[in-house]
N, C-alpha and C positions, 0 to 999 in steps of 0.2 A: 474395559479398553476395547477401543474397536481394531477390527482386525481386516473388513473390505474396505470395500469402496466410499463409503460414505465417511470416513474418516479426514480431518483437517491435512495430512500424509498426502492421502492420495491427492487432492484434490490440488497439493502446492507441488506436490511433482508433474502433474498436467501445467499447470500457470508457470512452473519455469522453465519445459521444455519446450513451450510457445514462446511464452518471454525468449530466450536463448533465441530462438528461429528469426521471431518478431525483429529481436534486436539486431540479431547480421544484417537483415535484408533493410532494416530501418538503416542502419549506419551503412552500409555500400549504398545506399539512395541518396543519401543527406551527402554525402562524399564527394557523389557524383554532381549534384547539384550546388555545391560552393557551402553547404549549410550542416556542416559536421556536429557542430553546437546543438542543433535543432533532434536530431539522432541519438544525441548523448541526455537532453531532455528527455523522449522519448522513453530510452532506458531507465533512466532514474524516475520517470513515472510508473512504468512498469515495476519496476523494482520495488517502490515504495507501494503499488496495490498486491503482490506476489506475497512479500515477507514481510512486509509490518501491519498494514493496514489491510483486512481481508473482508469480502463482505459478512463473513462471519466474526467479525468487531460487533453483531449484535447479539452475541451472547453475553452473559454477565459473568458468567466464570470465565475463568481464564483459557485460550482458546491456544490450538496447535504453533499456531504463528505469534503470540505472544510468550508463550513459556519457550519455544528454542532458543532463546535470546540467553538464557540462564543457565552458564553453563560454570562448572570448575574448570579452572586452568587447568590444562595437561600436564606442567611440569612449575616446578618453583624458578623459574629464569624469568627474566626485568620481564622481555616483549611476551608469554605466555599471559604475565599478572596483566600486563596493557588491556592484551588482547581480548580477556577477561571481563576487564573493566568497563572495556569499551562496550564488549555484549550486553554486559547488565545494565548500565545506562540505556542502550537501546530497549532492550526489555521492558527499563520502566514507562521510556516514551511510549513504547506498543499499548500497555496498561495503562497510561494517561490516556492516554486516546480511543481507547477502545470503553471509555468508561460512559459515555453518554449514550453512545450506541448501544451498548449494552443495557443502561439502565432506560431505555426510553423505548427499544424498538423489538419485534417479535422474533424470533429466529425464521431465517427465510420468506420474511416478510417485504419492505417494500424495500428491503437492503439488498435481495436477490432480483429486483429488476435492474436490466441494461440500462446506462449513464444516467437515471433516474436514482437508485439505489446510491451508485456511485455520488452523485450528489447530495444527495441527504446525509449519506455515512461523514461527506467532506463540510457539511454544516455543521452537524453535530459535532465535529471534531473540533471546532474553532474553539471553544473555550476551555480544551485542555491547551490551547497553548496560548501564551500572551500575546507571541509576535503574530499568530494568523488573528486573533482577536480584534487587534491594534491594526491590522491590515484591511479584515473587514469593516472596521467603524470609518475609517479613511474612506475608505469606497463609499459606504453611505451617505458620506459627505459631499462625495463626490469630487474626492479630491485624489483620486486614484482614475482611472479610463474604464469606460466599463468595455469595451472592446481588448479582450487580454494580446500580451505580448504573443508573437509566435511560439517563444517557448513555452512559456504556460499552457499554449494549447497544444503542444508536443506531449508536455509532459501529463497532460490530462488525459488526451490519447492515449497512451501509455497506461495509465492509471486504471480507465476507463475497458481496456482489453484485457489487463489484468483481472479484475472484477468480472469479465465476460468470460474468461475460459473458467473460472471457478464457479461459476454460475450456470454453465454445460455442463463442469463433472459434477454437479451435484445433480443437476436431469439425466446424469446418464445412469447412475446408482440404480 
């Protein structure tokens, strides 16, 4: 068990007290600017690179941000068992997903370089899910834009900053 810095721990309590930062100062801009929606993408990209999807998705075990998901309910009441349910479902999506990075890419290989990493991790990821699959084949058809929406590039942003402050604390170990 690790016990510094170089543990999956440290490195998501650095990604979520920037995310947290990231995201006030993202949402008072978005706010100010008529574009709230665009803010709240932002967040949920970030969120989604912090707690599910980590550039460390290239290991093949099971990794700090894939196994928190897996928790026992606190108490036997309805919204404990929900709340439960709902984590372990996430959990498995973490482990769907983290399953080609894993099985294809090095540790701290080209998943630790800035929006590079970040992209390959989000390629490899397409065929644990059908709807991103069925999204990228559209696109190659060319029946999608290849210029993305504002919020997809919100929320890539997000994504993308995510993956970059775990990608510092692990230079900073």
């Amino acid at each position: 068990m690790h016990t510094g810095r170089s543990d999956g721990c440290w490195h998501e309590r650095i990604a979520g007290v920037l995310l947290f930062t990231e995201g006030v100062v993202a949402l008072i801009v978005a706010e100010r600017l008529g574009a709230f929606h665009l803010g709240l993408a932002f967040l949920a990209g970030g969120w989604l690179g912090v707690y599910l999807v980590t550039p460390d998705v290239d290991f093949l075990t099971v990794t700090h941000a894939e196994s928190r998901w897996f928790r026992d309910p606190r108490s036997r009441d309805s919204l404990s068992l929900l709340v439960a349910f709902v984590r372990h479902c996430l959990g498995l999506l973490a482990l769907s997903l983290g399953f080609w990075p894993g099985a294809l890419l090095h540790h701290r290989g080209v998943s630790h370089f800035p929006v590079l990493g970040s992209l390959v991790i989000a390629l490899l990821m397409l065929p644990s899910l059908p709807g991103l699959t069925l999204l990228a084949w559209l696109w190659s058809r060319g029946q999608l834009s290849l210029t993305p929406a504002p919020v997809v590039a919100a929320a890539w942003v997000g994504f993308c900053l995510a993956h970059l402050a775990h990608i510092v604390a692990d230079g900073l170990q």
